[in-house]
mmCIF file of the N, C-alpha and C atoms, coordinates in Angstrom:
data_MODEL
# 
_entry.id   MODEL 
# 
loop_
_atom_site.group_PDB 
_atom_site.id 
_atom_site.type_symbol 
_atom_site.label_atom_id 
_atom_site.label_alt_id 
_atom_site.label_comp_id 
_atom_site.label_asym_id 
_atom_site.label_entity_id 
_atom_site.label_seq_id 
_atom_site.pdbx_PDB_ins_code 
_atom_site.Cartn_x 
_atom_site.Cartn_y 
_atom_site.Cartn_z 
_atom_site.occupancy 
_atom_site.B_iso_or_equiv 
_atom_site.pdbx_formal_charge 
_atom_site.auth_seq_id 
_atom_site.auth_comp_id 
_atom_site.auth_asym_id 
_atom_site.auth_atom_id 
_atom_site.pdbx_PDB_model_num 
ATOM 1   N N  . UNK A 1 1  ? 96.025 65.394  74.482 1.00 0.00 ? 1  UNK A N  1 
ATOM 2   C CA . UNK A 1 1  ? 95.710 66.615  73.771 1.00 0.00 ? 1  UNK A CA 1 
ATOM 3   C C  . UNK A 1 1  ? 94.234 66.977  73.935 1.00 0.00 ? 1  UNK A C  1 
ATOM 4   N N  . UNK A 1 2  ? 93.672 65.997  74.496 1.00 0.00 ? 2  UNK A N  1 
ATOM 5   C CA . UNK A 1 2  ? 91.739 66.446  74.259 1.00 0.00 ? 2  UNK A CA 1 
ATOM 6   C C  . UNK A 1 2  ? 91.999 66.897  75.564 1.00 0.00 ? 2  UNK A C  1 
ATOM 7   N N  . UNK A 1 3  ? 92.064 66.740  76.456 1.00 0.00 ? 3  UNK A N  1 
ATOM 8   C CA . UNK A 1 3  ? 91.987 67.724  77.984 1.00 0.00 ? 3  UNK A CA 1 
ATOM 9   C C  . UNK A 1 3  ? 92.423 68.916  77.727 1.00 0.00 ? 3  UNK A C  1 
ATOM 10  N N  . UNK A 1 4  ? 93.830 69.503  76.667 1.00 0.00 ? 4  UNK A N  1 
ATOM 11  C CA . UNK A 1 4  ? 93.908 70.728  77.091 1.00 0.00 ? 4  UNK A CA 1 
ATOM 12  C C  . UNK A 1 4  ? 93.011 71.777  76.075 1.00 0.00 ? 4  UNK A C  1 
ATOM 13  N N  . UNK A 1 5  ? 92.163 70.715  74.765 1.00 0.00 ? 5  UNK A N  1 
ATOM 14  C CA . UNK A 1 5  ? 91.185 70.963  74.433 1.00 0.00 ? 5  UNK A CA 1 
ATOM 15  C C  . UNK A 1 5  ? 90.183 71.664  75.152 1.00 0.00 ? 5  UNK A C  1 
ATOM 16  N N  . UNK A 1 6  ? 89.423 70.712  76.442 1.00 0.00 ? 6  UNK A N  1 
ATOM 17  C CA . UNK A 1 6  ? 88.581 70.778  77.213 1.00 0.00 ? 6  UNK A CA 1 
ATOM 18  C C  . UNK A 1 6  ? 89.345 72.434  78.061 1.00 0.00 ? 6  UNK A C  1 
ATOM 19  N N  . UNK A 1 7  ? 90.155 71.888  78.446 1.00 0.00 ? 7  UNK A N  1 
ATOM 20  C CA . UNK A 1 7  ? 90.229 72.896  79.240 1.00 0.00 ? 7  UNK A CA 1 
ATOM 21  C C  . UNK A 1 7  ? 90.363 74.387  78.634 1.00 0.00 ? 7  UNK A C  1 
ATOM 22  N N  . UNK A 1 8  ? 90.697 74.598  77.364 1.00 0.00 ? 8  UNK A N  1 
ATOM 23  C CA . UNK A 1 8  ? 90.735 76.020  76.385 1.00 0.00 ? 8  UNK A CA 1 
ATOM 24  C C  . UNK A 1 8  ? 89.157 75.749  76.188 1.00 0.00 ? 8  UNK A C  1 
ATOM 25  N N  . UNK A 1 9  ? 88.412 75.346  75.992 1.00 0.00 ? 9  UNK A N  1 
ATOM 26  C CA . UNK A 1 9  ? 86.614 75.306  76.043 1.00 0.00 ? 9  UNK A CA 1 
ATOM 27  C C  . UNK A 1 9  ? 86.597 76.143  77.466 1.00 0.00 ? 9  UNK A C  1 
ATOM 28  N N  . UNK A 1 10 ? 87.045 75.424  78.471 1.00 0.00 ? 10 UNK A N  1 
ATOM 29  C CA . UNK A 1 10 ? 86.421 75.730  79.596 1.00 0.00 ? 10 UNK A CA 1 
ATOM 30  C C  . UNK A 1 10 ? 86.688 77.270  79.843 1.00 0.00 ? 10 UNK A C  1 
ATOM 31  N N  . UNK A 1 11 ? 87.696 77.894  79.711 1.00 0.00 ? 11 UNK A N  1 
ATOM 32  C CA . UNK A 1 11 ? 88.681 79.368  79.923 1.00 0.00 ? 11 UNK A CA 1 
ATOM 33  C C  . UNK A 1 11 ? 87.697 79.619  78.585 1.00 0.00 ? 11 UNK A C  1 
ATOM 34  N N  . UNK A 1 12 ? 87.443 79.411  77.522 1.00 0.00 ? 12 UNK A N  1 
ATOM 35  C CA . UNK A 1 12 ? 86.574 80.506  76.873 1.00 0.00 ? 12 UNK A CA 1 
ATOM 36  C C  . UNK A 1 12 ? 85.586 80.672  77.294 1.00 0.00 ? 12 UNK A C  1 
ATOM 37  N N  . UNK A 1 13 ? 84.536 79.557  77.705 1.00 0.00 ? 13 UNK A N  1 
ATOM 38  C CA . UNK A 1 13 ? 83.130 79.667  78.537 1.00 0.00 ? 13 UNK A CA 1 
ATOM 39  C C  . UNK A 1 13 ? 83.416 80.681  79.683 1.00 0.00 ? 13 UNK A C  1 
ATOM 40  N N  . UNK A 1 14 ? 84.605 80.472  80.640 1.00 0.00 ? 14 UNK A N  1 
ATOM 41  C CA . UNK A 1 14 ? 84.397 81.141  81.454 1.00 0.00 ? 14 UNK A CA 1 
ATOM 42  C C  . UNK A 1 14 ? 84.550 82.711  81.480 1.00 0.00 ? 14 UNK A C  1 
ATOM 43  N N  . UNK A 1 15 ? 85.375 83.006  80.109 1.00 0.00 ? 15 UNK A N  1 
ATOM 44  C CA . UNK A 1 15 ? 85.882 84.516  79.480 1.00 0.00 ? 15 UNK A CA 1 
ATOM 45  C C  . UNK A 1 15 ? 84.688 84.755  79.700 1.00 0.00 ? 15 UNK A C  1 
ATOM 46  N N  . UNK A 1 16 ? 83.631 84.156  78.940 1.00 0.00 ? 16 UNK A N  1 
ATOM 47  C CA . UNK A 1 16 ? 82.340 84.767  78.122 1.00 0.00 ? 16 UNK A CA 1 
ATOM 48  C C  . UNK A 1 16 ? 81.370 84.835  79.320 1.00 0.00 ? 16 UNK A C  1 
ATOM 49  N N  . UNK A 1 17 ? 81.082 83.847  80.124 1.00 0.00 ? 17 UNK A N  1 
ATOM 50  C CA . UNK A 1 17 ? 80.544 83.995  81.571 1.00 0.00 ? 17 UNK A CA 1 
ATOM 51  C C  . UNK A 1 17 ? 80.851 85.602  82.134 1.00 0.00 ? 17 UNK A C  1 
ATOM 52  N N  . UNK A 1 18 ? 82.186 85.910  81.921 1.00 0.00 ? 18 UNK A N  1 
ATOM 53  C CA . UNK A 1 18 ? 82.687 86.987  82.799 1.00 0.00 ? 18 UNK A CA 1 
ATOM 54  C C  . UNK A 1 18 ? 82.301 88.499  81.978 1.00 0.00 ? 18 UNK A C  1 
ATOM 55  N N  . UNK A 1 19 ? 82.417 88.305  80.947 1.00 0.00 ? 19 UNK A N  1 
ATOM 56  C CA . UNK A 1 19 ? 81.943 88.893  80.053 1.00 0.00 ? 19 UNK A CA 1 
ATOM 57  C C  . UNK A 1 19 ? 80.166 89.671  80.089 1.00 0.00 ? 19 UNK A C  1 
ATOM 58  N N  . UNK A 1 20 ? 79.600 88.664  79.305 1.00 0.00 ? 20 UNK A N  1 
ATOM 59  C CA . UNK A 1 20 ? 78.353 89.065  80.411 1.00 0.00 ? 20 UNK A CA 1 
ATOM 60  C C  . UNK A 1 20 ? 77.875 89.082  81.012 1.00 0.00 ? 20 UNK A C  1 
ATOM 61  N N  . UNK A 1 21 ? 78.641 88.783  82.287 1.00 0.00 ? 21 UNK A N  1 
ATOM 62  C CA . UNK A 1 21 ? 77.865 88.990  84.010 1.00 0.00 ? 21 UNK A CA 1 
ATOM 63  C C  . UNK A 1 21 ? 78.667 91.069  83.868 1.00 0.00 ? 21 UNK A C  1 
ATOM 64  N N  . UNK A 1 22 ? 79.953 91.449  83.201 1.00 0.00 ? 22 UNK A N  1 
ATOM 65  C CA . UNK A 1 22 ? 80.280 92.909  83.477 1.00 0.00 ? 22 UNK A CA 1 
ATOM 66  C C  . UNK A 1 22 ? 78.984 93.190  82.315 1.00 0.00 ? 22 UNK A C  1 
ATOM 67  N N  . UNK A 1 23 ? 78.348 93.072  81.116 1.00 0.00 ? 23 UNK A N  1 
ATOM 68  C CA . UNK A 1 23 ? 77.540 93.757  80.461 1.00 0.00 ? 23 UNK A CA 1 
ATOM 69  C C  . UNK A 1 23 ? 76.253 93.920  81.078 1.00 0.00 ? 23 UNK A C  1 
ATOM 70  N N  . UNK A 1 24 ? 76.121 92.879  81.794 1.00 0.00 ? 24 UNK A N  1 
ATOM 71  C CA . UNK A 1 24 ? 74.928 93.048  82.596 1.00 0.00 ? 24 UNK A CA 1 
ATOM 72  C C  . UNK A 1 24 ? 74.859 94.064  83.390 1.00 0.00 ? 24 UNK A C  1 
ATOM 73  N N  . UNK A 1 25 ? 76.201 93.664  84.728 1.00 0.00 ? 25 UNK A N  1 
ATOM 74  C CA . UNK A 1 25 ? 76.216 94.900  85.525 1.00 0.00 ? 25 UNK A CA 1 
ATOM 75  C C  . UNK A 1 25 ? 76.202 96.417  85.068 1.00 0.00 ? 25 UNK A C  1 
ATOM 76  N N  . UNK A 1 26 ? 77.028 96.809  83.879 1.00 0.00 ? 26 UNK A N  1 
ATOM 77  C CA . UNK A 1 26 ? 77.111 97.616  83.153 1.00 0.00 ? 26 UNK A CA 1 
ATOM 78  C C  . UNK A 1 26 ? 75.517 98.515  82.897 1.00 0.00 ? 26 UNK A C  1 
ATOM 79  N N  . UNK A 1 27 ? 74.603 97.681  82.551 1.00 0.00 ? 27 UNK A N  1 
ATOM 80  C CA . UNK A 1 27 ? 73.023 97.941  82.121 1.00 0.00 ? 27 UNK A CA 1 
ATOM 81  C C  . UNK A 1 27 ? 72.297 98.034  83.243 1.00 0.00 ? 27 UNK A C  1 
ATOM 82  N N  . UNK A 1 28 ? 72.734 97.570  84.264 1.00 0.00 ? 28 UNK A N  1 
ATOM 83  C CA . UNK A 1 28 ? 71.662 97.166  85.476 1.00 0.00 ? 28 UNK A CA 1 
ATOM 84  C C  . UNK A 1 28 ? 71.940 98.958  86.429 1.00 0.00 ? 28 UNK A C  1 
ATOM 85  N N  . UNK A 1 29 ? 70.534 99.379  86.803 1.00 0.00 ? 29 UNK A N  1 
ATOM 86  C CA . UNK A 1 29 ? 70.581 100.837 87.160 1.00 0.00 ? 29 UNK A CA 1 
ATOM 87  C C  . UNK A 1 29 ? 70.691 101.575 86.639 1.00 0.00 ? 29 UNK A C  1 
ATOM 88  N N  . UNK A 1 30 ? 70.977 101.764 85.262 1.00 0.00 ? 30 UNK A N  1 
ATOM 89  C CA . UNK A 1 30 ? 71.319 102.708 84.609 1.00 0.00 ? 30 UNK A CA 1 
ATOM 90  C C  . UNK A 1 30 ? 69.974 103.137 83.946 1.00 0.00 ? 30 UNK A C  1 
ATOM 91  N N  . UNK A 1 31 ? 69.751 105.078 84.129 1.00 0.00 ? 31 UNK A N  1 
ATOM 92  C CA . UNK A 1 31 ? 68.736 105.211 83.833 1.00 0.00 ? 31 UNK A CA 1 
ATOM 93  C C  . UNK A 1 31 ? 68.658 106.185 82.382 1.00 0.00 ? 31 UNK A C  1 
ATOM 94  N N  . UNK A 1 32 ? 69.567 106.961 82.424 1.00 0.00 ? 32 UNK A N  1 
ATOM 95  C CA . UNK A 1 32 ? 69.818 107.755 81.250 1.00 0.00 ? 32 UNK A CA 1 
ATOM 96  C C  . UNK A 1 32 ? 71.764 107.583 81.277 1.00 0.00 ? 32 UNK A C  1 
ATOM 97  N N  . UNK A 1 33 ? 71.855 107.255 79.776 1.00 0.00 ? 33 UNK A N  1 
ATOM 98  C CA . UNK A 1 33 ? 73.321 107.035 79.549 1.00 0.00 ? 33 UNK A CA 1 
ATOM 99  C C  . UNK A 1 33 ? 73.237 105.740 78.476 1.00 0.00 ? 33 UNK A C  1 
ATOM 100 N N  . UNK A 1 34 ? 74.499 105.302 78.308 1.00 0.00 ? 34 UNK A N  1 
ATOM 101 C CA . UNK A 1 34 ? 74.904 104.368 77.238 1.00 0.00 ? 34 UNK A CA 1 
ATOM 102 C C  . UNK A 1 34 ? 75.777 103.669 77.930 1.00 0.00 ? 34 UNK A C  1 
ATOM 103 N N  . UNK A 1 35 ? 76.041 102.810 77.025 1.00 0.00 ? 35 UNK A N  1 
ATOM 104 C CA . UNK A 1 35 ? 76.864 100.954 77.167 1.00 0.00 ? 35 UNK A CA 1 
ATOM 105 C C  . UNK A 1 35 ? 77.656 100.987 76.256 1.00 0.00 ? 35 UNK A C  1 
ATOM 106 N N  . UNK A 1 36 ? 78.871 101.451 76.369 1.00 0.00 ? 36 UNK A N  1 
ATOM 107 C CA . UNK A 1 36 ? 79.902 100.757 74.754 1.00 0.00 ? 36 UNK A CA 1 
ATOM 108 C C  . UNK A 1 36 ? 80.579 99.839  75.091 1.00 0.00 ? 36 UNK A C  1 
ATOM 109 N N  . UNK A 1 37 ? 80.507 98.797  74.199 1.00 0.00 ? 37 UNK A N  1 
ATOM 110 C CA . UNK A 1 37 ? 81.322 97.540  74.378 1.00 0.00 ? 37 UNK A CA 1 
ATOM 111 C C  . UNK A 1 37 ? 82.082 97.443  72.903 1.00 0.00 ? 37 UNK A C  1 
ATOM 112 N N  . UNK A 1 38 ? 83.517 97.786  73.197 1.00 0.00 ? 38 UNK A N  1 
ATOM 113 C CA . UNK A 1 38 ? 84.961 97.765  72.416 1.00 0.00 ? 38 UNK A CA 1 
ATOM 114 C C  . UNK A 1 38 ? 85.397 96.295  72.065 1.00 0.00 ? 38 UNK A C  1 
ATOM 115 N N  . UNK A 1 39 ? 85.250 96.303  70.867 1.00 0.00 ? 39 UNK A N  1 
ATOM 116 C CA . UNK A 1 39 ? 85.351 94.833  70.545 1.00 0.00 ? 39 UNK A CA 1 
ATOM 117 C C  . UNK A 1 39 ? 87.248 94.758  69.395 1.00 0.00 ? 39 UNK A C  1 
ATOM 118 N N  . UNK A 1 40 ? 88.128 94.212  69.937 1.00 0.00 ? 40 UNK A N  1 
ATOM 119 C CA . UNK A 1 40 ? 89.240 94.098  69.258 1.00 0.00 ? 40 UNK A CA 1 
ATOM 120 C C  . UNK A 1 40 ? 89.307 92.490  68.429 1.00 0.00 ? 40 UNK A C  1 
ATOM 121 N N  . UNK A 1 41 ? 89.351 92.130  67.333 1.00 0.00 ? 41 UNK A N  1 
ATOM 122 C CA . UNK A 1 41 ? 90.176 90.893  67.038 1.00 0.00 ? 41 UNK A CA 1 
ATOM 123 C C  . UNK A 1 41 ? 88.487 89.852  67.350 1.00 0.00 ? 41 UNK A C  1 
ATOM 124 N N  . UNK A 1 42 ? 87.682 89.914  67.183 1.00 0.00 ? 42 UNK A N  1 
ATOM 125 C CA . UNK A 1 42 ? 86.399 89.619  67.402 1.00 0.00 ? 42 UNK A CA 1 
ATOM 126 C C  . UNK A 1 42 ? 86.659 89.170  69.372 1.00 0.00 ? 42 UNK A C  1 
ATOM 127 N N  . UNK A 1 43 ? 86.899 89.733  70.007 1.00 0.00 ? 43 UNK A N  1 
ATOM 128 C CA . UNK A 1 43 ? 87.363 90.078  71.606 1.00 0.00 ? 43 UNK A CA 1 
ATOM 129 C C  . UNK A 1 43 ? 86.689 91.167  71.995 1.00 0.00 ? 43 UNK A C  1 
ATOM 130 N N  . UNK A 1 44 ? 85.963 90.736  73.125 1.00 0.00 ? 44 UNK A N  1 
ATOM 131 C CA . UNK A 1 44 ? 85.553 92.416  73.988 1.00 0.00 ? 44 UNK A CA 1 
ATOM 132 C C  . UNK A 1 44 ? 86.714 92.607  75.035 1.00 0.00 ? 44 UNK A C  1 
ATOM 133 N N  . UNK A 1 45 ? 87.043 94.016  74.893 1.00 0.00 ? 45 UNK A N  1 
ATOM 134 C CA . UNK A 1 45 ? 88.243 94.171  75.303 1.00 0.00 ? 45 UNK A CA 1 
ATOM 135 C C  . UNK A 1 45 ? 88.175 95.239  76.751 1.00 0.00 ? 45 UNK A C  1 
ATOM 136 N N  . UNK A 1 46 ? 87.123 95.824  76.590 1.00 0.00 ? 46 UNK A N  1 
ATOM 137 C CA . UNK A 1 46 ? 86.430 97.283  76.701 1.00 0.00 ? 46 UNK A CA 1 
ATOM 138 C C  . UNK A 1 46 ? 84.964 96.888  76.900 1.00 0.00 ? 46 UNK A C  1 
ATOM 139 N N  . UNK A 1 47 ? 84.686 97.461  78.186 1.00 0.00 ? 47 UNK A N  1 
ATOM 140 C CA . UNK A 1 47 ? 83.288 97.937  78.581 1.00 0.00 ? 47 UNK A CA 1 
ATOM 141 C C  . UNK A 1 47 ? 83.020 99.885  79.054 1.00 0.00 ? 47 UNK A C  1 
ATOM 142 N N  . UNK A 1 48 ? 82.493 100.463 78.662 1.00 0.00 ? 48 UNK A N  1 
ATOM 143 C CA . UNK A 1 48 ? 82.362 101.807 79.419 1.00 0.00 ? 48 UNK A CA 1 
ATOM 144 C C  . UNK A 1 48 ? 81.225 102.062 79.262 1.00 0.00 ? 48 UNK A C  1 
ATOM 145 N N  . UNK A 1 49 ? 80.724 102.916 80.310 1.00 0.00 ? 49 UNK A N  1 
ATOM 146 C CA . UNK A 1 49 ? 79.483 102.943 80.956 1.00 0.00 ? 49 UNK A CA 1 
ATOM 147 C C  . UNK A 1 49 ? 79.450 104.020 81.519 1.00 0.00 ? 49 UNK A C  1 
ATOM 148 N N  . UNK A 1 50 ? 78.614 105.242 80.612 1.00 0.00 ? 50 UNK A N  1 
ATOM 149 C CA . UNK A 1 50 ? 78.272 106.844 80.504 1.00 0.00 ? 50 UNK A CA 1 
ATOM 150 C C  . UNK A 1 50 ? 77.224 106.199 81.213 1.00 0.00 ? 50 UNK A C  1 
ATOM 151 N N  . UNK A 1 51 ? 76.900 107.620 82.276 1.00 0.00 ? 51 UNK A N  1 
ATOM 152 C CA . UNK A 1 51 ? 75.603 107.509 83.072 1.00 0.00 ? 51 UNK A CA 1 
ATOM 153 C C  . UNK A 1 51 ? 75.264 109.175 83.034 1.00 0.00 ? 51 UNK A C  1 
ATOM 154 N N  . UNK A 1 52 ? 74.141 109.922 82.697 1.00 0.00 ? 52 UNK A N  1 
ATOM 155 C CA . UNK A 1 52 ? 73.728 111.034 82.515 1.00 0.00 ? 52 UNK A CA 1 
ATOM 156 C C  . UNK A 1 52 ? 72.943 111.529 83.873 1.00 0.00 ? 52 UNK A C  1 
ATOM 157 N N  . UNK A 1 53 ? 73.222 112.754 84.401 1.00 0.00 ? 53 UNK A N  1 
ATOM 158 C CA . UNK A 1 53 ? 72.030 113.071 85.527 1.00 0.00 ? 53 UNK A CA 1 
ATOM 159 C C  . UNK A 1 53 ? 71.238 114.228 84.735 1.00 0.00 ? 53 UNK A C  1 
ATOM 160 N N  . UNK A 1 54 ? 70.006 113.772 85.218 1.00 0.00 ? 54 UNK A N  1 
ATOM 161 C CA . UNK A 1 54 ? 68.818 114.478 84.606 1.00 0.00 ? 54 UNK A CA 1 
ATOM 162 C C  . UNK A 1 54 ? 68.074 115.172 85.233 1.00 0.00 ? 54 UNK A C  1 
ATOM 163 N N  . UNK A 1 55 ? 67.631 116.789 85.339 1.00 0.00 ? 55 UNK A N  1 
ATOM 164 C CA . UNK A 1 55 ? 67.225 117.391 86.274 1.00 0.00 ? 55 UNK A CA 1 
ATOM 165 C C  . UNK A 1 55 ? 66.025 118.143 85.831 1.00 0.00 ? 55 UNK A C  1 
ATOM 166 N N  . UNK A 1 56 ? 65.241 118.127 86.460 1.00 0.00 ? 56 UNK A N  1 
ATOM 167 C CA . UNK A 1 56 ? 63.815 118.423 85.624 1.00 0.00 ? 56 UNK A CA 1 
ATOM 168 C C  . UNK A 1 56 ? 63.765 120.208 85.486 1.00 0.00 ? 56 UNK A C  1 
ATOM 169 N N  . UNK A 1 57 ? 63.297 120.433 84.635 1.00 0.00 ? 57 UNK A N  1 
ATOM 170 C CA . UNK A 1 57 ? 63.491 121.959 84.337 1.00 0.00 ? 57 UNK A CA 1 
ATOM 171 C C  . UNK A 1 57 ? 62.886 122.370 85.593 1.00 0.00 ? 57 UNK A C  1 
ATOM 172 N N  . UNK A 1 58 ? 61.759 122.502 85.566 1.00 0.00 ? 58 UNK A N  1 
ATOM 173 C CA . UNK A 1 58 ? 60.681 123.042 86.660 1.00 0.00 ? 58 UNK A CA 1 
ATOM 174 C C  . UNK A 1 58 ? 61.729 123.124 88.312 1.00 0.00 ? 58 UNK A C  1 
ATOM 175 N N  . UNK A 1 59 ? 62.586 122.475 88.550 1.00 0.00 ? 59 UNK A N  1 
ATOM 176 C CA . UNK A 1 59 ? 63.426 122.584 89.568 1.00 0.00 ? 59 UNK A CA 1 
ATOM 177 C C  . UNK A 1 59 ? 64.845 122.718 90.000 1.00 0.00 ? 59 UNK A C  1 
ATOM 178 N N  . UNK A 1 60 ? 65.061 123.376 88.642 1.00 0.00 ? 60 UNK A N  1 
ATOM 179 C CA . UNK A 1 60 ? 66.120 123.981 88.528 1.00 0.00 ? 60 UNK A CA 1 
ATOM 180 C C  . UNK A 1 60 ? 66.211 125.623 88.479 1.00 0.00 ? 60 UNK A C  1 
ATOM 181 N N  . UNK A 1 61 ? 64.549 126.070 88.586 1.00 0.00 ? 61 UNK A N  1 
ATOM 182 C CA . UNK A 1 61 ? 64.699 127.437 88.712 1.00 0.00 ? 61 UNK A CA 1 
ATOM 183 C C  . UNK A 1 61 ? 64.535 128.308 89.835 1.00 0.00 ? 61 UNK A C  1 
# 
């Protein structure tokens, strides 16, 4: 019974590994926009990742 212990440790570490290596990517480049992270059942279930383009007045006319 302690191995399949170990091994439900190991599959959560690795959830959570996977987890924030996508929150990271999620943040990384992003210059104007937001990060929501959807959390179900204390679980992230959901990542989405708004990215805004921004255009300077002066060259838009």
């Amino acid at each position: 019974m302690r191995s399949l212990s170990n091994s439900t440790e190991l599959s959560d570490h690795n959830v959570h590994r996977q987890v924030e290596q996508a929150i990271i990517h999620a943040l990384k480049g992003i210059r104007f926009g937001s990060v929501e992270i959807i959390v179900h059942d204390s679980k992230v279930v959901q990542i989405e990742r708004k990215e805004k383009t921004r255009f300077d007045a002066d060259l838009s006319r």
